[in-house]
C-alpha positions in Angstrom: 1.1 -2.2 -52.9 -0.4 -4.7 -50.5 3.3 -6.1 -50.1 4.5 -2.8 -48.8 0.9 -2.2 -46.6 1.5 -5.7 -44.8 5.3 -4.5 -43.9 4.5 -1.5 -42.9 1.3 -2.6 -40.8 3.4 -5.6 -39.5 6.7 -4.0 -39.0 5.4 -1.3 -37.5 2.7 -3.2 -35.2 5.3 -5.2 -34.0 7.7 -2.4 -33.1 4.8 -1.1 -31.1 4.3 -4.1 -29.4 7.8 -4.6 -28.6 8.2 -0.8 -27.3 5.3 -1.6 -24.7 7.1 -4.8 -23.7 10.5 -3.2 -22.6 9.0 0.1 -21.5 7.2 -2.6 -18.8 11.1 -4.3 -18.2 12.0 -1.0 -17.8 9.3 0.4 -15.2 9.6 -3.4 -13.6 13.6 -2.5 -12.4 12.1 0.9 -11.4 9.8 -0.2 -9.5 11.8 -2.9 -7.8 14.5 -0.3 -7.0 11.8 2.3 -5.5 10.5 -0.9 -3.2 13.5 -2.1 -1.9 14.3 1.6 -1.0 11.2 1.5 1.0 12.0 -1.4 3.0 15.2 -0.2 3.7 13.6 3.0 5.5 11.1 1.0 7.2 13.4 -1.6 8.6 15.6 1.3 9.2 16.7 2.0 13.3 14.1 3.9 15.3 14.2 7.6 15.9 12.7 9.5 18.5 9.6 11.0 17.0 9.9 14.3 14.8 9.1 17.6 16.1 6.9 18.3 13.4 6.3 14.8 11.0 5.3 15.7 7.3 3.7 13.3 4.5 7.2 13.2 3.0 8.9 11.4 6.4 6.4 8.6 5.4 7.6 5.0 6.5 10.1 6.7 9.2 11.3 4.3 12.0 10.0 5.9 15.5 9.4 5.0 19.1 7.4 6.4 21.5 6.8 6.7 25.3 3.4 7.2 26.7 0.2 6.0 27.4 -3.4 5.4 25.5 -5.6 8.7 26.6 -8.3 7.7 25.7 -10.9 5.6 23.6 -9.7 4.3 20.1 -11.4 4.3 16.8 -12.3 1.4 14.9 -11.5 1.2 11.3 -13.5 -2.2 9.3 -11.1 -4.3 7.4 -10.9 -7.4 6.7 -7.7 -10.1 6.6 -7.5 -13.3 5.7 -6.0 -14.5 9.1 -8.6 -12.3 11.2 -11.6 -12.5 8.9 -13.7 -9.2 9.4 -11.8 -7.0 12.1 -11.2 -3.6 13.4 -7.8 -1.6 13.2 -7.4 0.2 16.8 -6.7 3.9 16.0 -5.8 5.6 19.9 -5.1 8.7 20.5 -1.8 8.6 22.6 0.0 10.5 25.1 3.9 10.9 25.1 3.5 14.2 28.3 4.2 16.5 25.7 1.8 15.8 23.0 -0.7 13.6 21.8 -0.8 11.4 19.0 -2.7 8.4 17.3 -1.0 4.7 17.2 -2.3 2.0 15.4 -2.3 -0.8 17.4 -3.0 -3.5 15.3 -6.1 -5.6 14.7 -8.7 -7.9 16.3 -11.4 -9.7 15.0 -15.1 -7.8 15.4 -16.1 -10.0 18.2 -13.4 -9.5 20.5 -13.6 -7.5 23.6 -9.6 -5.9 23.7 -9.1 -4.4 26.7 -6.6 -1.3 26.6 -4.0 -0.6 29.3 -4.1 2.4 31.1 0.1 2.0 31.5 2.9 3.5 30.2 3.5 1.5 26.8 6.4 2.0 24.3 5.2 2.2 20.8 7.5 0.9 18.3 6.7 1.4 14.4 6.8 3.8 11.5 5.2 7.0 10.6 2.5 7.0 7.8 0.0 8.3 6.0 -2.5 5.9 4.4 -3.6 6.6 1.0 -6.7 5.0 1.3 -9.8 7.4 1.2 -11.7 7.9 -2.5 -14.8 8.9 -3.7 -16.0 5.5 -2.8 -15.4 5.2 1.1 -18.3 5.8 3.5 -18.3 8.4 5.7 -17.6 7.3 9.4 -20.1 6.0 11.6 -19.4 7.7 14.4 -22.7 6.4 16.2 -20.9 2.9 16.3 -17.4 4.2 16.2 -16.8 2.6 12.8 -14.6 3.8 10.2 -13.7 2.7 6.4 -10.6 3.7 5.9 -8.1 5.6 7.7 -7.9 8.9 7.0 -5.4 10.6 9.2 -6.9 14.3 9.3 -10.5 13.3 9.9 -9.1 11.1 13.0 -7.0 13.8 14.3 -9.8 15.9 14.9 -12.1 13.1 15.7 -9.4 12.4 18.9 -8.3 15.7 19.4 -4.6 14.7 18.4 -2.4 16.3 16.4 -2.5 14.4 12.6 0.3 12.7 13.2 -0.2 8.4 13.2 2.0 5.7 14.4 1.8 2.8 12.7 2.7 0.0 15.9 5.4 -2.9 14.7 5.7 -4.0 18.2 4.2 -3.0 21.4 6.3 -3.3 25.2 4.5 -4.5 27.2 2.2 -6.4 24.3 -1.9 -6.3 23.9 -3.4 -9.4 24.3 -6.1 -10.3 21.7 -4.1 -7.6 18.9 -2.4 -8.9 16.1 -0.1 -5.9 14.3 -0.8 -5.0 10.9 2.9 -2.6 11.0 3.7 -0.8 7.7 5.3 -3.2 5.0 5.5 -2.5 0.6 2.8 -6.1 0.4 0.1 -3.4 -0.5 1.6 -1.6 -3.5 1.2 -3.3 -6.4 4.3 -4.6 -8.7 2.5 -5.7 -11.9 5.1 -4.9 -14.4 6.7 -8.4 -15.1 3.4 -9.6 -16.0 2.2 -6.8 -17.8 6.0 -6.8 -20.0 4.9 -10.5 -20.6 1.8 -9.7 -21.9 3.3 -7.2 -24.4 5.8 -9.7 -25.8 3.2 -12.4 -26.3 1.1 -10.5 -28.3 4.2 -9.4 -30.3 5.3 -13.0 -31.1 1.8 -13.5 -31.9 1.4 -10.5 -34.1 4.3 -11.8 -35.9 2.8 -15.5 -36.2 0.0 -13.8 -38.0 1.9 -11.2 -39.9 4.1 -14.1 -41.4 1.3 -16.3 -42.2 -0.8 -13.6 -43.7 2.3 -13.1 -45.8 2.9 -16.7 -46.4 -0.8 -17.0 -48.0 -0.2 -13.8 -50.3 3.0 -15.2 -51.5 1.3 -18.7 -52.2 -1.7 -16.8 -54.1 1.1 -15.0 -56.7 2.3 -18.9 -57.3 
């Protein structure tokens, strides 16, 4: 009876174990397909801005004409070649609407002073996931945001909700650095998670074989 509890416990944990592991394999070539079909669409030839952009055009190359109309919001973030800085978030006129561009960054020191000329905006079209229960509300006192949500700053500007995220600006800022769209921020954990399944598998074996090893010796 214990003979058939200890195969069954260790067969059976280890099939389990070894499930997890190449489900993880299996989400890793997923998830290294679905980010290399981001990429593509970001590093994909600017369009001339939507009509009417949606979430789902999300990471669409664009290019824009117009000028900053206005002053921009600050969003806190911090980077690790800026330190503690601001994201620029201006609303932006193209003569036949307005918009927001993200500009890019500078550290919370620095005095950036905006062009009033005709600029062409270079980037993709987004839609940052980055609000939860845990952000602080804006301090609109000071002009500083947590996160960027792109509603909240729509209204706050009086643009339409629409937010350009700037790869490259003509003519350039001086004293902004570009933070443009890219897949660093989403998370590809899978290899190491598929590792950690199949080590504790080999190790569940180890201890199912020894476990055995010392019955076996006892019946000696």
């Amino acid at each position: 009876m214990r003979w058939i509890s200890l195969v069954i416990i260790g067969l059976g944990g280890l099939a389990v174990l070894l499930s997890l592991g190449t489900w993880q394999v299996k989400r890793l070539d997923w998830k290294t397909d679905m980010l290399a079909e981001i990429e593509a669409a970001i590093d994909a030839p600017a369009t001339e801005l939507p009509d009417n952009p949606y979430p789902a055009q999300k990471y669409l190359p664009v290019e824009a004409r117009g000028t900053i109309s206005g002053e921009p919001l600050r969003v806190l973030i911090s980077t690790v070649e800026l330190g503690p800085a601001y994201r620029l978030i201006a609303p932006f006129d193209t003569g036949t609407r307005r918009v927001m561009v993200d500009l890019g960054a500078a550290p919370v020191a620095a005095e950036i002073a905006l062009p009033t000329t005709p600029l062409t905006v270079t980037g993709n079209l987004h839609w940052p996931d980055e609000v939860d229960g845990y952000t602080p509300e804006p301090d609109l006192s000071e002009n500083i945001w947590f996160a960027r949500d792109v509603p909240a700053m729509a209204q706050a500007l009086e643009t339409e909700p629409t937010l350009i995220v700037a790869r490259s600006l003509a003519p350039g800022i001086e004293g902004l650095t570009p933070l443009p769209v890219s897949t660093a921020g989403i998370p590809n954990d899978h290899l190491q998670y598929a590792i950690t399944w199949f080590s504790i598998a080999v190790l569940w074996a180890g201890m199912t074989a020894l476990l055995a090893w010392r019955m076996a010796k006892r019946t000696i």
